[in-house]
C-alpha positions in Angstrom: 69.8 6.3 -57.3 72.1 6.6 -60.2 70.1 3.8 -61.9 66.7 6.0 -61.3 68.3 9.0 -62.8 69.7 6.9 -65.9 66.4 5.7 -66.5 64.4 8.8 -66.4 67.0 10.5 -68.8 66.5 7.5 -71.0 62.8 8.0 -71.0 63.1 11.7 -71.3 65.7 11.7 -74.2 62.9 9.2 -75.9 60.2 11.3 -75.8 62.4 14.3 -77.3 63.5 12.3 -80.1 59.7 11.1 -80.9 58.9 14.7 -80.6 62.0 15.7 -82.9 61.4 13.5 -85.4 57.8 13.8 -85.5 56.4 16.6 -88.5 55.1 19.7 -88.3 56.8 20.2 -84.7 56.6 23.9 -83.7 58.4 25.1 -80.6 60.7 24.1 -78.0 57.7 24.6 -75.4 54.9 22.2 -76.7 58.1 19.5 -77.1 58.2 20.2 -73.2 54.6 20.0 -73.3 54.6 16.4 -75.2 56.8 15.1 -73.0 55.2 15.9 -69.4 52.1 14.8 -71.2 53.4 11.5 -72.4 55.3 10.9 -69.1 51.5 11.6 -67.5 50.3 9.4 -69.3 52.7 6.5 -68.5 52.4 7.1 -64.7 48.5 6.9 -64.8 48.5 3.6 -66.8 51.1 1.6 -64.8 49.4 3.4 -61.3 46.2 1.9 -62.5 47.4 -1.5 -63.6 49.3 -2.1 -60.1 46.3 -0.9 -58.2 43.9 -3.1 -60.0 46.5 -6.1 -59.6 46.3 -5.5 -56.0 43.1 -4.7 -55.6 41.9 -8.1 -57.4 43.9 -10.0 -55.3 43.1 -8.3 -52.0 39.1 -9.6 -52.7 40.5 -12.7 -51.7 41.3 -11.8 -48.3 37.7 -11.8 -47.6 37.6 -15.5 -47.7 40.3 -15.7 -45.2 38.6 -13.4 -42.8 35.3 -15.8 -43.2 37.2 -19.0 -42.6 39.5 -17.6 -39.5 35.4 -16.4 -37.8 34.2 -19.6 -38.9 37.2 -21.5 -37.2 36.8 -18.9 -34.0 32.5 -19.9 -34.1 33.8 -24.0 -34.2 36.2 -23.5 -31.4 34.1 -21.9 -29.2 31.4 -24.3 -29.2 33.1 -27.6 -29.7 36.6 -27.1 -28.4 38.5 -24.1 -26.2 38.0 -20.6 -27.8 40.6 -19.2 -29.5 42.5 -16.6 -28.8 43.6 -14.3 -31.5 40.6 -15.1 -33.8 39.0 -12.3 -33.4 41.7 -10.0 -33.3 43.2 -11.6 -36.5 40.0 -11.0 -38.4 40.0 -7.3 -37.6 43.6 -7.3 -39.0 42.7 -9.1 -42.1 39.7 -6.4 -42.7 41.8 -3.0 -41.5 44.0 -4.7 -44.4 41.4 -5.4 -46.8 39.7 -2.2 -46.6 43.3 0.1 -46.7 44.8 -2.0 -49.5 41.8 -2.3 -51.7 40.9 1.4 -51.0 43.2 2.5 -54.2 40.9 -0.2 -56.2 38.0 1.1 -55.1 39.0 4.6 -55.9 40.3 3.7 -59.5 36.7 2.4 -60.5 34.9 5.4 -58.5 33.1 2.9 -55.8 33.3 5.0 -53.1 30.3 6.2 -51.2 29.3 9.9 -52.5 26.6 12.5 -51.1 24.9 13.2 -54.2 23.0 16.7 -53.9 23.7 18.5 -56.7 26.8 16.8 -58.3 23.9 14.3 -60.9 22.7 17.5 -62.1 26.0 19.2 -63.6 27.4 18.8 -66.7 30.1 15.8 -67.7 32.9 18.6 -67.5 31.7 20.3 -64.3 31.9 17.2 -62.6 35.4 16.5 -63.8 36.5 19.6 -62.5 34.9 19.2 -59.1 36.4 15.9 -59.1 39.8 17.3 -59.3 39.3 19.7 -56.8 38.4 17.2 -54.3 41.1 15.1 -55.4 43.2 17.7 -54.3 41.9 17.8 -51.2 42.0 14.1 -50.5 45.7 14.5 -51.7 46.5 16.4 -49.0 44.5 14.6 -46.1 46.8 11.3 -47.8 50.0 13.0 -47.5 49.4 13.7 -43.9 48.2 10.2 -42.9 51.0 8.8 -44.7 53.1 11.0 -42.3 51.5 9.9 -39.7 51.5 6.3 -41.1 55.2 6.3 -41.0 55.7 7.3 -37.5 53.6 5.3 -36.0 55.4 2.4 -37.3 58.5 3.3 -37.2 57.6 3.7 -33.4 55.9 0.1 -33.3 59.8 -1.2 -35.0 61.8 0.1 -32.8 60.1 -0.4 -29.6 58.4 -3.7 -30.6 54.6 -2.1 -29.8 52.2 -4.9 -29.0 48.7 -5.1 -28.6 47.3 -5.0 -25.3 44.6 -7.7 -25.6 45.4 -11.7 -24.3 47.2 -12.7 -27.6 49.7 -9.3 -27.5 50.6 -9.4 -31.0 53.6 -7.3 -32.5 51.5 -4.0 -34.3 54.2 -3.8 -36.9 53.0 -5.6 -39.0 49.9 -4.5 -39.7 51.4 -0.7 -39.2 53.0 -1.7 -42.4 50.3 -2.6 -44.6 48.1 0.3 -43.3 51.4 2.1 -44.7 51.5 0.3 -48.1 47.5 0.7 -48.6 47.9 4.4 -47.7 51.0 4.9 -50.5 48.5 3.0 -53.2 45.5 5.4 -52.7 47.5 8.8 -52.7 49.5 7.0 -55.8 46.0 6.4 -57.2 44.6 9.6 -56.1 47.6 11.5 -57.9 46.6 9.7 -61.0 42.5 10.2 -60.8 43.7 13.7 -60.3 45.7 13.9 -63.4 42.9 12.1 -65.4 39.8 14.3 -63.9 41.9 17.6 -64.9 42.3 16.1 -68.5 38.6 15.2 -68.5 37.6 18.7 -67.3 39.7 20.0 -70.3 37.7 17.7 -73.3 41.0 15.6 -73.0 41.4 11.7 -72.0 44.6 10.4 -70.7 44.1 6.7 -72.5 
């Protein structure tokens, strides 16, 4: 914790100094204003550069899914069927949808009802954007909460499926967790850049 609060001072007292040092500085306040601005700016970048790491690598887990179905349809016709195939593959796509979701909001691929939003202006749409992003914020926060219970619940009473292969549910209680985190991370950060837009600003 100490090491946390070391490092935000360091990047605060940076940020003052640029702004100190910089010409033509004029108040106290917009000095403030710099430095929330630039430490916006440094959360959005390294929130988007995470979530598209992990959002390119969590493409590849559709290949897994294909070869565990194509294993379970080979099984089943030439040997004894398998047991947790199926089950497995609805892991590996709960997984794949949660922890690609905060990729697939970063490059705005998610399915919109388009009524009226085509016909606004650039600006308009920013600032509905936001607005909605609010909203989403909050329906995250509470299935985070939610998130976290239930597997805390599946840890400490070792929660298992109730189909044949009775797998432990922790585990993939824990990635619906970590995809959950990722897209209210990333949904903070299209909030902060859809305000900016809806201002005539950019956050790049």
């Amino acid at each position: 914790m100490h090491d946390n609060i070391f490092l935000h001072h360091k990047v605060v007292q940076r940020y003052q100094n640029r702004f100190e040092t910089s010409p033509g500085r004029q108040s106290p306040q917009i000095g403030e204003k710099y430095i929330v601005s630039e430490l916006i700016k440094q959360y959005v970048r390294i929130v988007d550069k995470v979530n598209y790491r992990v959002g390119r690598l969590t493409m590849l887990v559709i290949f897994i899914m294909v070869g565990v179905l194509f294993y379970s349809a080979v099984s089943k016709t030439f040997f004894h069927p398998s047991l947790w195939t199926y089950e497995f593959a609805q892991f590996l796509m709960v997984g794949y949808f949660l922890i690609g979701g905060a990729y697939t909001l970063q490059i705005d691929s998610h399915v919109r009802m388009d009524l009226l939003y085509s016909r606004w202006q650039p600006r308009t749409r920013n600032g509905w954007d936001a607005l909605t992003t609010l909203v989403m914020i909050g329906y995250l926060v509470m299935l985070l909460y939610g998130g976290l219970s239930s597997t805390y619940y599946a840890i400490e009473y070792g929660e298992r499926s109730y189909s044949i292969w009775r797998p432990y549910m922790w585990p993939i209680k824990v990635i619906m967790v970590i995809g959950i985190l990722l897209m209210l991370l990333q949904a903070i950060a299209q909030f902060f850049k859809d305000l900016a837009a809806a201002r005539g600003k950019s956050l790049s």
